[in-house]
DRENZATI-363993 format. One record per residue (C-alpha): residue in one letter; x, y, z. Coordinates in steps of 0.02 Angstrom, whole numbers, plus 50000, padded with zeros to 5 digits. Each point is the difference from the previous one (the first is absolute). Layout:
BEGIN
AXYZ
...
END
This chain:
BEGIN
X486955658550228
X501444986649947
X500384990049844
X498874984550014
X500774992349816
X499364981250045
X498215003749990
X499985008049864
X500415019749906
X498295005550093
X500604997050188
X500685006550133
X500464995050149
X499625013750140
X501665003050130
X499784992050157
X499835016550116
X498665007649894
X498974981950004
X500155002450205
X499505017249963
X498354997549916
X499544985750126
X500275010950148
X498825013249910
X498654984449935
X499894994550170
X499675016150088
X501425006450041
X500584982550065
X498495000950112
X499334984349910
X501564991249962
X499254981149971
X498725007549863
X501414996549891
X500764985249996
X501535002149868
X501594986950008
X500244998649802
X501604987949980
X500774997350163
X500254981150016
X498294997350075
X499664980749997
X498245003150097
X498835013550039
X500405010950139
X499325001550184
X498595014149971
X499425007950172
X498345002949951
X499504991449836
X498385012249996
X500935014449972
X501044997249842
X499355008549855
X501304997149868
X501344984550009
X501664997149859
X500914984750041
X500674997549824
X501614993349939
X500254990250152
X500224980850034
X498304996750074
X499294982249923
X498434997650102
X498695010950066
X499054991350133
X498715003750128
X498665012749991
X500425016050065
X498805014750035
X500345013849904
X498255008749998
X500925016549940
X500964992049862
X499725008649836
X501904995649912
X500934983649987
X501514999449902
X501174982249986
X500525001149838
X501734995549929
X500254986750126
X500274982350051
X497944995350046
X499424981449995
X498664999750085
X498515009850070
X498774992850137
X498034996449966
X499795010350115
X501275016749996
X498895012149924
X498504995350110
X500085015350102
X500475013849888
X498415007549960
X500755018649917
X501364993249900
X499905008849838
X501704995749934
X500934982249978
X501674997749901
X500794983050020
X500785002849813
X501784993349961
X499744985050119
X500684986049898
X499714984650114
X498205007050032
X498944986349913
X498135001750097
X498955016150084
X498734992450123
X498315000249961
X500005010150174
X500615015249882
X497945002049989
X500005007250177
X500795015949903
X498235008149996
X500935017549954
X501364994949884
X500355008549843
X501534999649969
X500914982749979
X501584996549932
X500764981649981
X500895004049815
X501464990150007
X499614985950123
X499924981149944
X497924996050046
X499134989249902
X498325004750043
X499165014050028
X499174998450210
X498044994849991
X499865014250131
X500475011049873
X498595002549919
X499255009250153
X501005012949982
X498655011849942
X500935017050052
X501644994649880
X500275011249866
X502144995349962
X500434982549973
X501644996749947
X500454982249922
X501595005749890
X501254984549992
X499194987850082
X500774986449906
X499004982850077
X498195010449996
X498884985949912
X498335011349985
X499095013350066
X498594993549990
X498565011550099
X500915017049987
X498225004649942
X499335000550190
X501305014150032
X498635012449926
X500955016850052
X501514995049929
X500965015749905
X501804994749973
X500454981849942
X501744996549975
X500414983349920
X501515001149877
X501104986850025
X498714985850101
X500164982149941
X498064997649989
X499244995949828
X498885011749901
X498144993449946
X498345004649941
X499284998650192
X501485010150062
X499685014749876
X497925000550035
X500625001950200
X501095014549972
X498695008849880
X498874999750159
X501175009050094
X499065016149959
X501035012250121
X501764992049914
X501025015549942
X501724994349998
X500514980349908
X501794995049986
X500584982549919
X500834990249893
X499334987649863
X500974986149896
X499034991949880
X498865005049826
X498214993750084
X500605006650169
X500445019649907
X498124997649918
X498974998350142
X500775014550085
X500075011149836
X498264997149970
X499255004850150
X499715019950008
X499695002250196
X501974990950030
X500715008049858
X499555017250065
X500584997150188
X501744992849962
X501595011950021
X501174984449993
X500424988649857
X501244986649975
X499824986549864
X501174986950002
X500524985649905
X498785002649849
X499734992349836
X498805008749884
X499915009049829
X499815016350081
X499035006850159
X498735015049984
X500075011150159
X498185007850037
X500085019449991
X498674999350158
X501714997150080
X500225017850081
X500584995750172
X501414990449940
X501545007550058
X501374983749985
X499894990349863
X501574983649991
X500114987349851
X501284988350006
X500594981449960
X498475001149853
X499964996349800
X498765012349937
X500195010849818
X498965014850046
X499285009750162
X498515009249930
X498515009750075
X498464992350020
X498175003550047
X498774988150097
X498334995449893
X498585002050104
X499164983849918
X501134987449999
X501475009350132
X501554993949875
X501065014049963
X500395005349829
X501515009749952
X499965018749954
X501155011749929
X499395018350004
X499075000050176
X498915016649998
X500415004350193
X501394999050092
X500654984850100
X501244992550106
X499885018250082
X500764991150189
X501564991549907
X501495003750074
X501304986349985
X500004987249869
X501344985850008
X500124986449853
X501164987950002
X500584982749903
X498645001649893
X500284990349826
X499185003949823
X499475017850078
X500285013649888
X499305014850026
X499435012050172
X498765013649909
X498764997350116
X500925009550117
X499635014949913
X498335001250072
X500955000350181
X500115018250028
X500434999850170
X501464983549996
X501415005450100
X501134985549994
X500454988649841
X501014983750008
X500054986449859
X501474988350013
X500454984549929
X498684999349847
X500954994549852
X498805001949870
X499445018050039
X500305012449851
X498965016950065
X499475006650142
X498755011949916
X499654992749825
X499875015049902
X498964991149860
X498544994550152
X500435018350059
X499485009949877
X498075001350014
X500535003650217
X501175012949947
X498585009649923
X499005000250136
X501245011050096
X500644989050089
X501855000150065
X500934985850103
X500964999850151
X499405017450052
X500414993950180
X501074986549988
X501385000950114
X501374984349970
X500174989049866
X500754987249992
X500704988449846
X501144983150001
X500464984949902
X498665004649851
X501184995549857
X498445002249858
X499475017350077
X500295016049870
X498745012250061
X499265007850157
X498895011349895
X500635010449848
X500125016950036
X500735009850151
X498834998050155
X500125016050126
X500164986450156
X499645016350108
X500014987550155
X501484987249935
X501364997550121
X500804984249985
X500334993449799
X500804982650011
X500504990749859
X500874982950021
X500404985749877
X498685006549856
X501464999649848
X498645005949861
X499355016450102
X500835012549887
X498895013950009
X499335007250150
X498425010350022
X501085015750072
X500465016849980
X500755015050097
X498505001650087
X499384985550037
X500004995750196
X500335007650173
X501425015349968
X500805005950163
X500564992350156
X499194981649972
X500195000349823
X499424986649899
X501564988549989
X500314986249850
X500714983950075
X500964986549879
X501304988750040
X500644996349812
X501155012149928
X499714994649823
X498205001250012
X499935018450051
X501425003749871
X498644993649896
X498565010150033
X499345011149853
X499585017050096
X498595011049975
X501395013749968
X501685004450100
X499165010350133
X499224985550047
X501504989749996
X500945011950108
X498595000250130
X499944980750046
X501754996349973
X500685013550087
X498724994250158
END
C-alpha cells in the first residue's frame, strides 16, 4: 500500500502491480477478464468498447473526464458501478434500463451533476447509492422504487431543495445528509420517524426551530452518529442523552452560553436540561470539534463522554473552563473521570480560558497536547504520569515561548518530562 495523503489520513492508495494482481485473481485467474471493468483516472472522456456487456460484474470508471452517459447498455451481470470524483453532466432516461443486479451506484463528487433520471427506478436491486457531493436539486421520482436501498448518501449536496418522499424508501438503514441545502420542517421530521429500519442519520442543522424539531424527536435522535450545527443563535442548546450513536459532534459560527444535557418529555417531546444524568451517555462520541462560538463558556458536558477520543475548540473567546469544576462536583462523585480515552487535544486562540479541569488527569491514551494562542492557560491538568510514556510519548506542542515559561507545573518532574520532549 502507498501514501494516498489527498483523500484523507484513512487512505491508501494500493500500488499499481498488486491492483493487476488482485484482478487477475477476481477474475479467475484472468479467465474472466471483462467481469471487471477497472480504468480509475486515465483520461477517459467516454465509456469504453465492452465485448460482451453481459458479462461485467463490477465496473470503476472514476476520476475520469466522462460528461455524458448515453444509451442503454446491457449489463444483466452488473452488480458495481462506480463514477465518482468526475466530470458527469448528464445521464440518459434510459441508462440504467437494463441493469437488473446492480447493487451498488456511486456518482459522488460529480460537481456539474444537477439531475438522476427518473429511469434510476429500473434499479430493482439497488442498495447502495451514493451521489454526496453532486449539485442535484431533486431527488429522481423513480427513486422512491427503490425498495431494496438500504445506503443513501446525500452529504453536500448544496442545491437539494427537499426530500420530500424519502418515506417510500421503507428499508432504508443508513441516511447521510450533513451538509444538503434542503430545509428542515415538521413534515420532513414525521417522514424520517417512519423510516423504522433507519440506524445510521448524519446532518447538519442551522437554526433554533430547525435544532427543536430534530431534538425533540426520540426515534432521530437515537439513529444519528453525525452532528453539525451551524450558524446558531440561542441562549443555550440541550443535547438529548438518548444520543448514544453519536460519534461526531461540530459547532461552529454559533452564539450560545451553555451546551447542557437534556432529556426528551414523553408528553410534550421538548427537552429539558439535566445535570446529574443517572446512566451513562454520549457512550459513541469520539471527536468533538467547536469552533467560533461566542458567549460559550464552559464544556462539562463532556465529562459524560467516556469514550471521546479527539478534542478541538478554537477560536471561542469567551470560554473560561473546559470542565467547570463548580458544575463538576456532584459528576466527580459519581466516579466519574474524563478523558479516559481521549487521544489529541487540541487548544487555540481562547484568550479567557484558565482551566481544563483542576487536578492532574492520568490521559492514559493522550498523545498529542496542543496549546496555541490561549495567554490565560497557566495551569495545566498534568503530571509525570499523565499520558503515553515510551516510544509515542505524549508530546506538548506550543509555539509561544513566554507562555510555556509561564506555566505553573504540577512539580519539576513534570516539568522536566514535557519540556525535555
Amino acid at each position: 500500500m502507498e501514501d494516498a495523503e489527498q483523500y484523507g489520513t484513512e487512505c491508501v492508495r494500493m500500488h499499481d502491480v498488486v491492483r493487476e494482481m488482485a484482478l487477475w485473481i477476481a477474475s479467475e485467474l484472468g479467465r474472466e477478464k471483462e467481469a471487471f471493468i477497472v480504468h480509475a483516472g486515465v483520461g477517459l472522456n467516454k465509456i469504453p468498447k465492452v465485448k460482451n456487456w453481459n458479462s461485467v460484474r463490477r465496473m470503476s470508471l472514476m476520476k475520469n473526464k466522462i460528461r455524458n452517459l448515453a444509451g442503454s447498455p446491457e449489463c444483466l451481470e452488473l452488480t458495481a458501478f462506480l463514477m465518482q470524483r468526475g466530470e458527469l453532466v448528464n445521464i440518459s432516461s434510459k441508462f440504467f434500463k437494463s441493469m437488473p443486479k446492480l447493487q451498488v451506484l456511486d456518482l459522488s463528487f460529480n460537481e456539474h451533476l444537477t439531475k438522476v433520471p427518473d429511469g434510476v427506478s429500473d434499479l430493482v436491486s439497488l442498495k447502495y447509492l451514493n451521489l454526496s457531493d453532486t449539485g442535484i436539486r431533486h431527488l429522481p421520482k423513480g427513486l422512491q422504487e427503490l425498495k431494496k436501498l438500504i445506503h443513501l448518501n446525500l452529504e453536500h449536496t448544496l442545491q437539494l431543495s427537499s426530500i420530500a418522499g424519502i418515506s417510500n424508501l421503507h428499508n432504508l438503514m443508513i441516511l447521510k445528509l450533513a451538509g444538503s441545502g434542503f430545509s428542515w420542517d415538521r413534515g420532513i421530521v414525521e417522514e424520517l420517524e417512519t423510516l423504522e429500519h433507519l440506524e445510521i442519520l448524519t446532518l447538519e442543522i442551522h437554526c433554533p426551530p430547525h435544532l427543536e424539531l430534530f431534538f425533540s424527536s426520540l426515534r432521530l435522535t437515537s439513529c444519528t452518529r453525525f452532528l453539525e450545527i451551524l450558524k446558531l443563535e440561542s441562549t443555550g442548546i440541550a443535547i438529548p442523552v438518548t444520543m448514544n450513536k453519536l460519534r461526531y459532534f461540530i459547532i461552529t459560527n454559533c452564539t450560545i452560553p451553555e451546551i447542557k444535557m437534556g432529556s426528551i418529555c414523553n408528553k410534550s417531546n421538548m427537552v429539558s436540561p439535566i445535570h446529574n444524568p443517572s446512566e451513562p451517555c454520549f457512550l459513541s462520541l469520539s471527536k468533538v470539534y467547536i469552533n467560533k462560538c461566542r458567549g460559550l463558556r464552559e464544556l462539562t458536558l463532556l465529562m459524560f463522554a467516556s469514550n471521546l477520543k479527539e478534542l478541538e475548540v478554537r477560536y471561542s473567546d469567551q470560554l473560561e473552563d473546559i470542565i467547570n469544576k463548580e458544575k463538576a462536583c456532584e459528576v466527580e462523585e459519581s466516579g466519574i473521570v474524563p478523558f479516559a480515552k481521549l487521544v489529541s487535544l487540541y487548544l487555540r486562540s481562547l484568550p479567557k480560558l484558565k482551566n481544563i479541569y483542576w487536578n492532574p488527569l492520568r490521559f492514559p491514551c493522550l498523545k498529542i497536547f496542543n496549546v496555541i494562542e490561549c495567554p490565560n492557560l497557566k495551569k495545566l491538568p498534568l503530571d509525570s504520569q499523565s499520558g503515553i510514556h515510551g516510544e509515542n510519548r505524549l508530546v506538548l506542542g506550543y509555539r509561544e515561548e513566554s507562555w510555556i515559561e509561564g506555566v505553573e507545573w504540577e512539580d519539576e518532574a513534570t516539568k522536566t518530562r514535557f519540556l525535555s520532549s
